[in-house]
N, C-alpha and C positions, 0 to 999 in steps of 0.2 A: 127259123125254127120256132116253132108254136112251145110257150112255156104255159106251165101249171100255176095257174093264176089264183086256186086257191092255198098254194103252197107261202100265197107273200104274206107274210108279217104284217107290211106297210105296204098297205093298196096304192093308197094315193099321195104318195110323196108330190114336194113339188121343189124343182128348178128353177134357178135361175141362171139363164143360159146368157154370156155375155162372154165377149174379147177382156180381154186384161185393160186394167187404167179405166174402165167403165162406170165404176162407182158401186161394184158388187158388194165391197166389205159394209161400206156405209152402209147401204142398201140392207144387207144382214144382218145389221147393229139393231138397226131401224126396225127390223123384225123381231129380230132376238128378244127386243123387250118387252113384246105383247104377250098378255097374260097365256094367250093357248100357243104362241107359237115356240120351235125351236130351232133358232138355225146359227148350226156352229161352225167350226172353222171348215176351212176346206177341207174336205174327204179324200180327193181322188179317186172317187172309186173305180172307176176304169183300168187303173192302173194297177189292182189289187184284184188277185190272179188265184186260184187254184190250181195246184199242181198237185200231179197225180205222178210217183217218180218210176213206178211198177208197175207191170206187166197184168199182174194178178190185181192190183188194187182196180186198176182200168176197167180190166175184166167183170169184177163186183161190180163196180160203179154202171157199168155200160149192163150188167145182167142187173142192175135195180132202175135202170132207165133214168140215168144221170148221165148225162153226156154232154158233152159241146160247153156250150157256154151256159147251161143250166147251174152249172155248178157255182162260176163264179154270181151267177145271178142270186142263188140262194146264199154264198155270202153277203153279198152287197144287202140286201134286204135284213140278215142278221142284224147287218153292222148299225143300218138307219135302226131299225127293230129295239134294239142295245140302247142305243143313244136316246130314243126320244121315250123310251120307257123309265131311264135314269131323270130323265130332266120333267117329267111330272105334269109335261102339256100333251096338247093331241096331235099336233101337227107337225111334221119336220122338215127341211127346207135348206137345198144345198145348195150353193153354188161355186164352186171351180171353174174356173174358166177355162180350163181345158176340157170340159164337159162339150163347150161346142165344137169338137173336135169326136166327141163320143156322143152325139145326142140319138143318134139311131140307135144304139147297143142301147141306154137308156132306154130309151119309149119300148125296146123289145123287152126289156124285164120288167115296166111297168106303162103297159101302155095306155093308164088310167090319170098316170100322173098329171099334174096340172106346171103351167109352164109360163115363166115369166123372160120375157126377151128383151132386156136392159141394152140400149142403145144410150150410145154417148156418137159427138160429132168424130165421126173418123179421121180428121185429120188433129184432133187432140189426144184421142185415142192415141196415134203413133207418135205423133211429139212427147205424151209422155211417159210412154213405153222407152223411147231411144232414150231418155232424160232418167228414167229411172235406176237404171245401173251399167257396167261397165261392161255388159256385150257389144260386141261389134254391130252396125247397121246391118250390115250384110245379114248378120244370122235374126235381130230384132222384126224384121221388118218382114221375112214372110213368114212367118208363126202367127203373126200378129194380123196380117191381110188372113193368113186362112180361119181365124178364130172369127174374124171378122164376116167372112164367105159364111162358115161355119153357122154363125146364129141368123145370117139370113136366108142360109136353106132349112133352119129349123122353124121359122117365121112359117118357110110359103106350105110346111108341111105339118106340122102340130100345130094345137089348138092353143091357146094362151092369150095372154096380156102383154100387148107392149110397153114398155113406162121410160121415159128417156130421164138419161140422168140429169139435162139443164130441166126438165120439169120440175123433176123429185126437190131440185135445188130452192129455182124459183118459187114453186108453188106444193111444197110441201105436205100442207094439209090435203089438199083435193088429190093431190097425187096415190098418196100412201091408204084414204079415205077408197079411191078405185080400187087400190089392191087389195084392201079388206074385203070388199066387194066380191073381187071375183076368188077370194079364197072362202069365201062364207063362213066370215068372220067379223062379229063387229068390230069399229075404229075406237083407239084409242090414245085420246091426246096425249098420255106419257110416254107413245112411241120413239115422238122428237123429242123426247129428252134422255137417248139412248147411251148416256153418259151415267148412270143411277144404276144400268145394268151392268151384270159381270159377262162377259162376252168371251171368255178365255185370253187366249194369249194373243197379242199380236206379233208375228213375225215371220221372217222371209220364209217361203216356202208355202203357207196357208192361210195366207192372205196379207192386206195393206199392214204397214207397220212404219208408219209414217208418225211424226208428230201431231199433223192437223186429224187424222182419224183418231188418235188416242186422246184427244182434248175430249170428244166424249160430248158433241154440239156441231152444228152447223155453222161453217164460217163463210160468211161469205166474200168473195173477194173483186178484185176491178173485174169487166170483163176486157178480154182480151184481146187484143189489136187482130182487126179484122183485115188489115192491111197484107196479112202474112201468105204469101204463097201456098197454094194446095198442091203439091205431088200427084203429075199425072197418073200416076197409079191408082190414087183415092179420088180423084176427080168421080167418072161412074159411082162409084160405093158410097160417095157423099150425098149426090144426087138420089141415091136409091132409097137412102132414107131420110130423105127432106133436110137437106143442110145443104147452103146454096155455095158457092165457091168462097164466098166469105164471110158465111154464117158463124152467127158466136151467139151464148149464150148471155143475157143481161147480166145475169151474176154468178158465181161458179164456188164451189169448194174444196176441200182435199180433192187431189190427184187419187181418187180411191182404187184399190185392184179386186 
């Protein structure tokens, strides 16, 4: 369905499209502190719906040409609209991980948006997905390949910036210096020090809320035995985005979500 594009708020929102345990929240932190940007807790907007419960309201709605998923699109763009009008910058910047589950709904209500595809190695990915709380495997494990599936059909089909999370780790400056880049926006060294920001809340639900992400710095730690079996199932998907059967990253940090 073709939407009213100048009906948006927020032209050019931007995404960051990534599987859970990827290093989004960090990633966010990392943003959240530069002077034009704003990117707050998870949104979900996908999941946040207008409901029309009458016959007669439809009717209006459908005789002013609001229909279908217009409607929730013109919430969604409120809600950004709202939030980055209170916080006093120009830019705003979501990421929910369940977005790469909804990245086509996205790009249909803004399909200007600018798009960042946060890859971490797939097999730490799900190591610390199963690791992170008390779901069973069974149910962890394909949520998490499809979120996975999920931002690498958003890759072969939206425009955007790749940035892997052992980069952002390693090589922080040059890394986060690219993403200024293609946000056009100058870099600025207080980024990494995204501990001196107020970032809201951390907790279950709307992102990492871990100890190592609330320290509020970059920690880095051993890297990780490379000896460790890969899951046939992630074997292809490790491969596809350059992480070899026993790739590791030299140095690593919070488990971020």
């Amino acid at each position: 369905m073709r939407t009213d594009q100048g009906a948006r708020l927020v032209e050019r929102p931007v995404f960051i499209l990534s599987a859970v345990r990827s290093g989004s929240t960090l990633l966010r932190c990392i943003l959240n502190t530069h002077t034009q940007i704003y990117a707050p807790h998870e949104l979900h907007l996908p999941s946040t719906k207008v409901e029309v419960p009458t016959w007669y309201a439809e009717l209006a709605l459908r005789t002013a040409g609001l229909v279908g998923e217009e409607l929730d699109f013109l919430l969604w763009d409120r809600i950004l609209h709202r939030l980055l009008e209170a916080s006093k910058k120009s830019l705003i910047v979501e990421k929910t991980p369940l977005n790469s589950l909804s990245w086509r709904r996205l790009s249909e209500c803004w399909p200007q948006a600018r798009n960042i595809f946060l890859l971490r190695n797939p097999a730490h990915i799900m190591k610390s997905a199963l690791q992170a709380g008390p779901d069973p495997e069974s149910e962890v494990v394909p949520i998490v390949l499809k979120m996975i599936d999920g931002v690498e059909e958003a890759r072969r089909e939206l425009p955007g910036i790749t940035v892997r999370y052992e980069d952002l780790i390693a090589e922080p400056v040059e890394t986060t210096k690219a993403v200024c880049a293609y946000l056009e926006v100058g870099w600025e060294p207080s980024m990494l020090e995204y501990g001196r920001a107020d970032h809201g809340p951390f907790q279950p639900g709307i992102g990492d809320f871990g100890t190592a992400i609330r320290s509020g710095r970059l920690q880095p730690r051993p890297e990780r035995s490379t000896t460790e079996p890969v899951p046939d199932y992630l074997e292809d998907r490790c491969a596809r985005w350059g992480y070899g059967r026993s790739s590791s990253s030299a140095t690593e940090i919070q488990d971020a979500g």
